[in-house]
N, C-alpha and C positions, 0 to 999 in steps of 0.2 A: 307212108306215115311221115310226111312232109321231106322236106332235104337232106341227103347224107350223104357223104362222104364215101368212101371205098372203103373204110375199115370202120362204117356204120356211124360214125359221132355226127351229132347236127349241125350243119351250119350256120352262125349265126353272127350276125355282125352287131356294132354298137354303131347307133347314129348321131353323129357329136356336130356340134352347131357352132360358133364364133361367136361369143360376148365381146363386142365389139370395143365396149369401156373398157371392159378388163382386160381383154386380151387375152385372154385364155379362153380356154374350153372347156363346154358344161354341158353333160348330157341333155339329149331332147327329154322333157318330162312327159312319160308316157300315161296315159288316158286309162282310167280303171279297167282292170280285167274284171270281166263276170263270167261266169260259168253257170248256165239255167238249162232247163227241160226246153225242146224243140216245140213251138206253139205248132197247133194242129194245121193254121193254113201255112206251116214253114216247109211243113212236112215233105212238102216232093220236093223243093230248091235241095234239103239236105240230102237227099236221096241221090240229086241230080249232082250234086258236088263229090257228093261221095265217089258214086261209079266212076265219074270223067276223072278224082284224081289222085283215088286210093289201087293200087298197085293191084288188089285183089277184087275188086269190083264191089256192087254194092247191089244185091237184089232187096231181101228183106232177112228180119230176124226173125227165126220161130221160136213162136211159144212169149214167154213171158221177158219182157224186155225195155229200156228205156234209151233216149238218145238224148244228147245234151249238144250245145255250141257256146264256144268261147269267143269273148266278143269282150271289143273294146271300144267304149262308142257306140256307134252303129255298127261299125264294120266287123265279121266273121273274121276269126283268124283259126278256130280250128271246130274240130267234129270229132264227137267221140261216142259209140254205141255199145253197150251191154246187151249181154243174153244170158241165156240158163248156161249153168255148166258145163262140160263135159262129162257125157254118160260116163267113161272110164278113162281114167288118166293113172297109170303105176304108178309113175311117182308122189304124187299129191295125196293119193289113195295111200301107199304107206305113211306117206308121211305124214298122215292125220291117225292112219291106223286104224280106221274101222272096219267093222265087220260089213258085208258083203249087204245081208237084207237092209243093215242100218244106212248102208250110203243112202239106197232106194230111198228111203222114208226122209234124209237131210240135205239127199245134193241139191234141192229147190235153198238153200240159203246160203250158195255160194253163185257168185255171177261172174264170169266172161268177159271180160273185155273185148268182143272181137274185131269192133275197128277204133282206130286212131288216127286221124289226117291233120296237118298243121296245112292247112292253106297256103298255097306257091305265093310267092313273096312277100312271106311273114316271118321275119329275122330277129328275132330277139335274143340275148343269151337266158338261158333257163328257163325258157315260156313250155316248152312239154311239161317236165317235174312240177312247175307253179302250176298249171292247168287241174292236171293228174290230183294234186295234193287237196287242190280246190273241190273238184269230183268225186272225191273218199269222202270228203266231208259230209257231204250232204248225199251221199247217194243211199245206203240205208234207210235213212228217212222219205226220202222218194220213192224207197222199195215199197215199205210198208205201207204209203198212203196209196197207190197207186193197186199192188198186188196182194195187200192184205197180210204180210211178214217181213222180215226184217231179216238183212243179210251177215252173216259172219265173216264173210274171206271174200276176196276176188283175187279172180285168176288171168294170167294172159298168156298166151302162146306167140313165141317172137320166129320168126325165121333166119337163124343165126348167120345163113349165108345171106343175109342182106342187112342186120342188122345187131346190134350187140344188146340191146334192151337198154342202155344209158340210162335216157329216164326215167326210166320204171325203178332202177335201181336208183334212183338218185330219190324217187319218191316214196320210196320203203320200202320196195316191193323183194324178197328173198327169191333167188334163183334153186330151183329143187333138184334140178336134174333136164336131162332131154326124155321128146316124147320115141317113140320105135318107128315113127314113119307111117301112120296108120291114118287112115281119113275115113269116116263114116258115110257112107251113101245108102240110102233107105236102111233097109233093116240088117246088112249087109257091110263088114270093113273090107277094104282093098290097100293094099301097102303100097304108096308112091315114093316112100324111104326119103321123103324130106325130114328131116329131122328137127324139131322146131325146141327151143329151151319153155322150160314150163318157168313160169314167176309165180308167185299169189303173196299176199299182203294179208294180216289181218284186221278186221276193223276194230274188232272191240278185244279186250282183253282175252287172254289164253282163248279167243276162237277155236285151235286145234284140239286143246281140250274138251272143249263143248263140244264141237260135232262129233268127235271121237269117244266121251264119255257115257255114260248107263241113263244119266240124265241130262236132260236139258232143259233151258226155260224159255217161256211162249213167247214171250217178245224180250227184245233189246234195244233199249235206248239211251243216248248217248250219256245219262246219269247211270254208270254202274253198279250203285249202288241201291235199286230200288228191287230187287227180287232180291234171292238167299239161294245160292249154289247147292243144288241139294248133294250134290255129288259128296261136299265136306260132311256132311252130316253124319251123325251117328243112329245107322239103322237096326244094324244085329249086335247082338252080343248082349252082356249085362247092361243096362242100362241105356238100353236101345231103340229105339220108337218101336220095333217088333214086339220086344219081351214087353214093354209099358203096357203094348194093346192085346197082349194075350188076357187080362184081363177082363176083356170086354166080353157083355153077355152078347149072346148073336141071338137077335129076334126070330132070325129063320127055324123051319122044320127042316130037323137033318138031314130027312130025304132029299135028294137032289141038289146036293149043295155041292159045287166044285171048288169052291174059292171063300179063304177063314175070312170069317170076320176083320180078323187082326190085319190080314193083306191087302183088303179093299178101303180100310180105313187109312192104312199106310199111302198108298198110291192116292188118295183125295188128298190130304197134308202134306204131301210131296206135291201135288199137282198145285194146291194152292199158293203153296211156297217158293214154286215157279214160276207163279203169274196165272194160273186161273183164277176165273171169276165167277163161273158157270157149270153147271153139270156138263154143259157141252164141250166147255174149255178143257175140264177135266176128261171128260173120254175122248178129245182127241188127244192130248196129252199123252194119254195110258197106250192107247193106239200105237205112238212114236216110241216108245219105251223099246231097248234091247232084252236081247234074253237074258245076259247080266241084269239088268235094272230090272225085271220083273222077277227073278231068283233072289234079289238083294230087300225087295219089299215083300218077298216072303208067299210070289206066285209059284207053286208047286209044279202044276201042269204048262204044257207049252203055250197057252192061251192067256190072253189078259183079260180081265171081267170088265163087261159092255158096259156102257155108259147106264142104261135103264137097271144094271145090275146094280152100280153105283150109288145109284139116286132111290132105290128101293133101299138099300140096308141103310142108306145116311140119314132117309125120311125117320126112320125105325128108330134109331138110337137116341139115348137121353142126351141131348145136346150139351146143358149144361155140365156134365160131370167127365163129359168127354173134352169140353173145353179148360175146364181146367186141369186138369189132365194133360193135357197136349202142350198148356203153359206152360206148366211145371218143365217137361221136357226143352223145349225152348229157350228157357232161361240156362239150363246147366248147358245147353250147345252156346249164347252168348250171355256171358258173363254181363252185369247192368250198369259196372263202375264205371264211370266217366261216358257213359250214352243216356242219349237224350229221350225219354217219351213224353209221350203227349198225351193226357187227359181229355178224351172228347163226349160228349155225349150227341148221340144221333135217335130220330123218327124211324122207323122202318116203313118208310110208307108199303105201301098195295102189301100190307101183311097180316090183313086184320079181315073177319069175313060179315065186317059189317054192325055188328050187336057189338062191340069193343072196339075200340081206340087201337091206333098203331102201334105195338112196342116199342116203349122209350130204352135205350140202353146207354150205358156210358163204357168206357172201353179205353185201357191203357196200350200205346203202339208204341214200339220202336220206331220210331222218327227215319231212318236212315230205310229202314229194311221195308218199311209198311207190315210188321207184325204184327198180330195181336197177342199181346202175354195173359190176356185176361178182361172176361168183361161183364158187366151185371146188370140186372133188369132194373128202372125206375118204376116205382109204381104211381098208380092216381095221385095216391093223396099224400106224397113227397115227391123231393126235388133231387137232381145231383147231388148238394153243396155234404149231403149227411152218407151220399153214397160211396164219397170217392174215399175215405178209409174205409170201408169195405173191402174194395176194390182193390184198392194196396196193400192190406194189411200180409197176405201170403207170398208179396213179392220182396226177394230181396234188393233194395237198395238202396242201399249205402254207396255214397261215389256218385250217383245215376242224378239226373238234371230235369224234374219233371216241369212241364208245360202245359199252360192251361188258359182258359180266356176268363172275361173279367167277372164271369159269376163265382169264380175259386178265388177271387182276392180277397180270400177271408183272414183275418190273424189267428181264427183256429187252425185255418189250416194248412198255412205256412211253419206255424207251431209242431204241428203234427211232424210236419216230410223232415224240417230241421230238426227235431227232437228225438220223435218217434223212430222216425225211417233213418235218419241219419246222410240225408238226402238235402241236395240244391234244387232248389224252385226259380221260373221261370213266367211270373205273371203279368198279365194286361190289368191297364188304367183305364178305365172309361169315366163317363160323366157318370156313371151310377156311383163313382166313390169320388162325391167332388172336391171333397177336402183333402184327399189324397191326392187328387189331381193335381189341384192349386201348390201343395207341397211342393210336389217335383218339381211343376215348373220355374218355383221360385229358387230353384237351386239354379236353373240357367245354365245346365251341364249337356250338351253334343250325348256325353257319353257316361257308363258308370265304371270306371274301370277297380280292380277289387282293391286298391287301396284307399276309394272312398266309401 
């Protein structure tokens, strides 16, 4: 893992030049670092660098994996490859704290670092950590595009007697403990008692909590804020999305029913609040679910109900009354004062079976979260402009910053959110309001800030 020392630190020199005017000395100005995915005809040269001058050789990775090179210019200056996990690791394992089936079902969203090479006569001071910090960036992102999910943690295994991990630690990375000396050979461990230190890093916020918690959400990307941690949410108890959907009538005949109504609706609102988009989305979701998480949405039996179980009771239910319904709950988990929604209205296309037009809908969202607090049918023979107090009128907000495009730049209905709702508006100009238009611009203002 390029040059070190006997008590493991890299070595690296500074290449200093003589400014001949001034007489003094001024670093060499070095040539942009990049760090990218290894192009497919690179492929054996990295291969071939690797084996000849990484300490532990270099055959191939199995299973799901990416390699990258650092490069400045043209020239290589380092090699760094990823893989899946370690099957078992104690330390890491407590120190995320999950349960035994649940690792099974999550250790695909933690990766490996398992090589590292700085290319022989590449001296820089802090080129590992710069490298490494470049490589977390983007590497999640190249999981997902590549393997179809998105990574939480990475991990690396150092060999203490040759090295101290420097800059791993210099680039975030947390040391957990050492590993027992254990090495995997087919389906079989053999103890060689090298003892190697575990590191891992998280990518995205409270990672350990996520893989370790009852829930978790389908994708992560690097805007945190676009799913709702269902973990925080309020499921059982008074006023809980359980007791809310105990209400609900269940279409089914009692015969053969394993799974309430109220549990299966649970787990799709969870699911969606996660990041499904899909009946499919959602039964793998329910899939990955612990036995906590499935005891917490009010699954009774050891099983979680199928995706086709899903998508039969959802078909069945009255949509509308279950939606708002679900609003209402939503709202008292996020308060609306000082967040932002957005007034949209949308087509459903491929939703109509031919003899009728698409459902138009319009639909109030929290901006930040992508929720929906509520949303109503437009009919033929009207428009949004008379729908959106409808739509608002059961929401509370007061404080809340609503947004809209330029067919709501009406003065009723500015009227309404400031009066009624008690509420700031957020509207678009267009040429359909062109004396408003011309207004603005003759104000000649960048900006509006609120003491104009």
């Amino acid at each position: 893992m390029g040059e070190c020392d006997e008590a493991g630190y890299w070595r690296v020199n500074l290449v200093v030049c003589v400014d001949e005017q001034s007489g003094g000395k001024r670093p060499l100005s070095l040539q942009a670092l990049e760090v990218r995915l290894v192009r497919r005809q690179e492929r054996a040269h990295f291969c071939q660098l690797m084996d000849e001058h990484h300490y532990l050789g270099y055959q191939h990775i199995v299973g799901e994996s990416l390699c990258y090179v650092a490069t400045q210019g043209q020239e290589w200056v380092a090699l760094l490859g990823w893989g899946l996990a370690a099957l078992k690791c104690g330390v890491r394992d407590r120190w995320i704290g999950w349960e035994r089936s649940l690792q099974w079902r999550r250790l695909h969203m933690i990766a490996n670092n398992v090589r590292f090479l700085i290319l022989p006569g590449v001296n820089q001071p802090n080129l590992a950590s710069r490298i490494l910090g470049m490589n977390l960036r983007r590497l999640s992102r190249d999981w997902e595009l590549y393997h179809g999910h998105a990574i939480l943690l990475v991990e690396t295994f150092v060999d203490s007697a040759r090295f101290r991990g420097t800059c791993y630690r210099a680039a975030g990375f947390e040391v957990l403990g050492e590993t027992r000396g254990f090495a995997k050979r087919n389906d079989h461990y053999w103890h060689h008692g090298q003892r190697k230190l575990v590191l891992v890093r998280e990518l995205v916020v409270d990672a350990r909590l996520r893989l370790g918690g009852p829930f978790l959400a389908l994708k992560f990307s690097r805007k945190e804020s676009v799913m709702i941690d269902v973990n925080s949410l309020a499921l059982q108890g008074e006023g809980g999305l359980i007791d809310l959907l105990q209400t609900v009538t269940d279409p089914r005949k009692p015969r053969g029913v394993r799974h309430s109504v109220a549990s299966i609706v649970a787990i799709a609102v969870c699911a969606a609040l996660a990041g499904a988009r899909s009946f499919c989305a959602i039964g793998e979701w329910t899939q990955a679910l612990s036995r906590e998480g499935l005891k917490r949405l009010g699954v009774k039996g050891p099983s979680a109900p199928s995706e086709p179980t899903i998508r039969r009771v959802l078909q069945r239910l009255d949509a509308e009354r279950l939606d708002a319904a679900i609003g209402q709950w939503l709202i008292k988990q996020y308060p609306l004062a000082g967040r932002a929604i957005a007034v949209d209205g949308k087509t459903l296309c491929r939703a109509h079976d031919g003899t009728k037009p698409a459902p138009h809908l319009l639909s109030a969202i929290l901006q930040q979260e992508g929720v929906v607090l509520g949303q109503i049918a437009v009919e033929e023979k009207t428009n949004e402009i008379p729908k959106l107090p409808q739509l608002l009128d059961p929401l509370p907000l007061e404080g809340a910053v609503i947004t809209a495009d330029a067919l709501h730049t009406q003065q009723e209905t500015a009227r309404y959110l400031v009066e009624s709702k008690k509420a700031d508006y957020l509207f678009t100009v267009k040429d359909n309001q062109p004396t408003l238009r011309q207004d603005i611009a003759a104000l000649e203002l960048k900006s509006f800030p609120p003491s104009a």
